[in-house]
PLY file of the C-alpha trace (Angstrom):
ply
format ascii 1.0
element vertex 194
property float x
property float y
property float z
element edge 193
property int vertex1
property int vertex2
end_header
123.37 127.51 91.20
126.45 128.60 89.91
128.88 126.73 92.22
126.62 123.68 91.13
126.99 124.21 87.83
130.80 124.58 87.92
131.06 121.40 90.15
129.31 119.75 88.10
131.44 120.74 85.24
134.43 120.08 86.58
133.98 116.66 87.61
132.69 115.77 84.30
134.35 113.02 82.89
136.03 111.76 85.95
135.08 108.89 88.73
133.25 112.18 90.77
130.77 112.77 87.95
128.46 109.87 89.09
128.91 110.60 92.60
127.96 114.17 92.44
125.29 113.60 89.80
123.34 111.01 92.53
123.84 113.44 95.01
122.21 116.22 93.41
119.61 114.39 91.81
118.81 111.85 94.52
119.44 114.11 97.37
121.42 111.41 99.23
123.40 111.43 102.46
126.57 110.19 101.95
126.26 106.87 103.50
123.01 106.44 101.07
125.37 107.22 97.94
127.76 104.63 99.31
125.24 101.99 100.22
123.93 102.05 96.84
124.29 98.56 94.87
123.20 98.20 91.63
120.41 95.68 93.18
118.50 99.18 93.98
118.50 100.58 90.52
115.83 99.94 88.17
117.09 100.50 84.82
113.28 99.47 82.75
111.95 102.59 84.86
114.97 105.11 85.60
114.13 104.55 89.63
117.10 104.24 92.59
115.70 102.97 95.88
117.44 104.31 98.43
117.72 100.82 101.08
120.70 101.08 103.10
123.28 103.79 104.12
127.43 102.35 104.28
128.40 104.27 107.92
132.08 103.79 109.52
132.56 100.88 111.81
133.36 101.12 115.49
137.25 100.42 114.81
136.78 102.43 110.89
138.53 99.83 109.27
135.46 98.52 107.47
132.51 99.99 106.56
128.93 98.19 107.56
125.52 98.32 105.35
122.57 99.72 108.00
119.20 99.96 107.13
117.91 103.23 106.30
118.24 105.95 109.15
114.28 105.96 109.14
111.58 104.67 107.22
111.26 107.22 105.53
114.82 107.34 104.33
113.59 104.33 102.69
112.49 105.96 99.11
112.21 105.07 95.88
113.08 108.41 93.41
113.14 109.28 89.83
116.46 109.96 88.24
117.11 112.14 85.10
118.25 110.57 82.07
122.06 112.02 82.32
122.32 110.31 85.94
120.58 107.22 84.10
122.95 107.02 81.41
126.27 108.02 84.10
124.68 104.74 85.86
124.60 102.17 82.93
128.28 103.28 82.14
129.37 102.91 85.55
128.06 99.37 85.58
130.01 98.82 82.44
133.11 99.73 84.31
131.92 97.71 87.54
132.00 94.83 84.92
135.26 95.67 83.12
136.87 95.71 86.01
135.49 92.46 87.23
136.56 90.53 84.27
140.16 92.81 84.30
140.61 91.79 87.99
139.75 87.95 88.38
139.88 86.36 91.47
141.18 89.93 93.16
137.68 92.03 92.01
135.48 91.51 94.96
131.89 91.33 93.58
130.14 93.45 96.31
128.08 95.14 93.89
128.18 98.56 95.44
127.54 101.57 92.43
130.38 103.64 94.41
133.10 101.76 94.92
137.11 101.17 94.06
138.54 99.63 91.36
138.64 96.51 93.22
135.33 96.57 93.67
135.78 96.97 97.23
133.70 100.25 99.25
134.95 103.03 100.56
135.07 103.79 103.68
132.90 107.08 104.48
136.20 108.78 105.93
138.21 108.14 102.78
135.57 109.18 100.31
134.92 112.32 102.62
138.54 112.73 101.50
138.08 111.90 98.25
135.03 114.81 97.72
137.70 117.27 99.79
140.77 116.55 97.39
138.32 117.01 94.13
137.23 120.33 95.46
140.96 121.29 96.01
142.10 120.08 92.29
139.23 122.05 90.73
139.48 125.14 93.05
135.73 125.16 94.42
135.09 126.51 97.60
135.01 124.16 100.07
131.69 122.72 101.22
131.05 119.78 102.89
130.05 116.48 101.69
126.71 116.43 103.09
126.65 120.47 102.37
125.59 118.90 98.82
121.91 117.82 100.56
121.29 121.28 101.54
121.89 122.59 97.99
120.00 119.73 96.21
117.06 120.32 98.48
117.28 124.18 98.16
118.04 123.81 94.44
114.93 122.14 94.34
112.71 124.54 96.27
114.05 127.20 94.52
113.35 126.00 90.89
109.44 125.57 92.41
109.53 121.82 92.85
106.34 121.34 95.12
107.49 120.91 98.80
106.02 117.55 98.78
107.95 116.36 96.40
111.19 118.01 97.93
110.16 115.91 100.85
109.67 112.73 99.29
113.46 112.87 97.22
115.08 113.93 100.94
113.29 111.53 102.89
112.26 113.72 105.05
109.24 112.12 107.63
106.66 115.62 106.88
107.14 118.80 104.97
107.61 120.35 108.43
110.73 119.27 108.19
111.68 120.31 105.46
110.50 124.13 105.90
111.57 124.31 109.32
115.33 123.81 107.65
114.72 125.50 104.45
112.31 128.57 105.36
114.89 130.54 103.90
114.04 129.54 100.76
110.34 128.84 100.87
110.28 132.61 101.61
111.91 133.50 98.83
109.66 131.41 96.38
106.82 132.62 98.30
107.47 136.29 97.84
108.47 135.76 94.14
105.07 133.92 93.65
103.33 136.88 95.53
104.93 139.67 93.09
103.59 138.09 90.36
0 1
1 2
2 3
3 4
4 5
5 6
6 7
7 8
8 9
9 10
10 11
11 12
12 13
13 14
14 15
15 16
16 17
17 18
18 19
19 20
20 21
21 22
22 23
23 24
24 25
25 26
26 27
27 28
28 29
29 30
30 31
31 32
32 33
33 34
34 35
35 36
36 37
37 38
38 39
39 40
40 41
41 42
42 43
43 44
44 45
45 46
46 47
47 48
48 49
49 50
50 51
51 52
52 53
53 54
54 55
55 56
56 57
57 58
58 59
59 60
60 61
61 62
62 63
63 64
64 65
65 66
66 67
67 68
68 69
69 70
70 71
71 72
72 73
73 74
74 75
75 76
76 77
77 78
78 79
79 80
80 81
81 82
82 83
83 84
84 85
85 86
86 87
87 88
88 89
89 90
90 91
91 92
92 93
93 94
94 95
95 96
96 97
97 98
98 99
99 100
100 101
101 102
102 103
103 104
104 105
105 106
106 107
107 108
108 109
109 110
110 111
111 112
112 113
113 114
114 115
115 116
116 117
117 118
118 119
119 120
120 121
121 122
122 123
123 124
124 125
125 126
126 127
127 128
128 129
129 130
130 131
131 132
132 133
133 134
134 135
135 136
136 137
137 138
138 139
139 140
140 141
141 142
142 143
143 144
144 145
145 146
146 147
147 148
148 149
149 150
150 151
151 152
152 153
153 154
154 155
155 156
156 157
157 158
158 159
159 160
160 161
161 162
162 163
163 164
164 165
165 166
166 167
167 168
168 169
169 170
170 171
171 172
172 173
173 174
174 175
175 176
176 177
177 178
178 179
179 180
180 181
181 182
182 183
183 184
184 185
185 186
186 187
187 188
188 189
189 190
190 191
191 192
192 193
C-alpha cells in the first residue's frame, strides 16, 4: 500500500497520473488501458467499458485494436470520482491538442495516447512506465505487476471476491483465489480473530 501510495504521488500532476489512476482503479491490462477511447467512457454515470485491448503488431511498428482477450474481459466498471475528474481533463487536453495540431492531430480518439493523438505502441509505453519508475526512484515492478496489486489491494481492503472478479475480468472467483490465496488467507484469518 505504501509503494502505491508513493506511485501514485509521484506521478501526480504529470501525463502518468491518468494512466496509473485507470490501472489501479480499473484493474486493466495494459493493452486494455491503451485500447481505451473515450467512446467507452460514460461520463452521466462515472462507468469505463473495457472493449478492446491495443497489442503489438506482427512487425511492432503499429499497434492493432483486438477484441477483448475473453468475454469476460469485456466489463463495464465503476470509477472513483478522482479517476473521473483525471478523465474529463484528459479529454480537455485530447481536444487542445486537436485544435493546437490541425491537420497533423490524428483524431483516433484513444484516452492514452501522444500528443499527436496518435497510440502508443505497448513496447514504448512499457518504456514509458519503466523510465517514470526510474525518475521517481520506485522499485521496479512491472507494468502488468500493477494488476496484481490492484486486485490484491482490493482483496485486502475486504472488497467482496465477487466484485474483485468482476473489475479483473476474471471468468469465476476460482480464478481469482487460485492467484490471490495469499491474500484471501490473510483476510480470512483477520476476519476469524475478530
Amino acid at each position: 500500500m505504501e509503494e502505491i501510495k508513493k506511485l501514485q504521488q509521484s506521478v501526480k500532476g504529470t501525463d502518468m497520473e491518468l494512466p496509473v489512476a485507470l490501472l489501479f482503479d480499473c484493474v486493466m491490462r495494459r493493452g486494455e488501458l491503451l485500447g481505451l477511447r473515450y467512446s467507452d467512457i460514460n461520463f452521466e454515470t462515472s462507468a469505463v467499458t473495457i472493449r478492446n485491448s491495443l497489442v503489438e503488431s506482427n512487425d511492432s511498428k503499429v499497434p492493432v485494436l483486438k477484441n477483448c482477450k475473453t468475454d469476460n474481459s469485456c466489463r463495464e466498471i465503476v470509477i472513483s470520482k478522482h479517476t473521473l475528474k483525471l478523465l474529463k481533463k484528459q479529454k480537455t487536453i485530447y481536444k487542445s491538442n486537436k485544435l493546437k495540431l490541425g491537420k497533423d492531430f490524428h483524431n483516433t480518439d484513444y484516452v492514452i495516447c501522444k500528443e499527436n493523438g496518435d497510440p502508443f505502441l505497448p513496447k514504448s509505453f512499457t518504456r514509458k512506465w519503466e523510465r517514470t519508475l526510474e525518475i521517481y526512484n520506485l522499485r521496479h515492478i512491472k507494468l502488468h505487476g500493477t494488476r496484481h496489486s490492484a486486485i490484491s489491494m482490493l482483496l485486502s481492503e475486504g472488497v467482496p471476491m465477487h466484485i474483485v472478479q468482476q473489475r479483473a475480468g476474471h471468468k469465476d472467483a476460482r480464478i481469482t483465489l487460485e492467484v490471490y490465496s495469499h491474500v484471501a488467507k490473510e483476510l480470512f484469518l483477520r476476519i476469524k480473530k475478530v
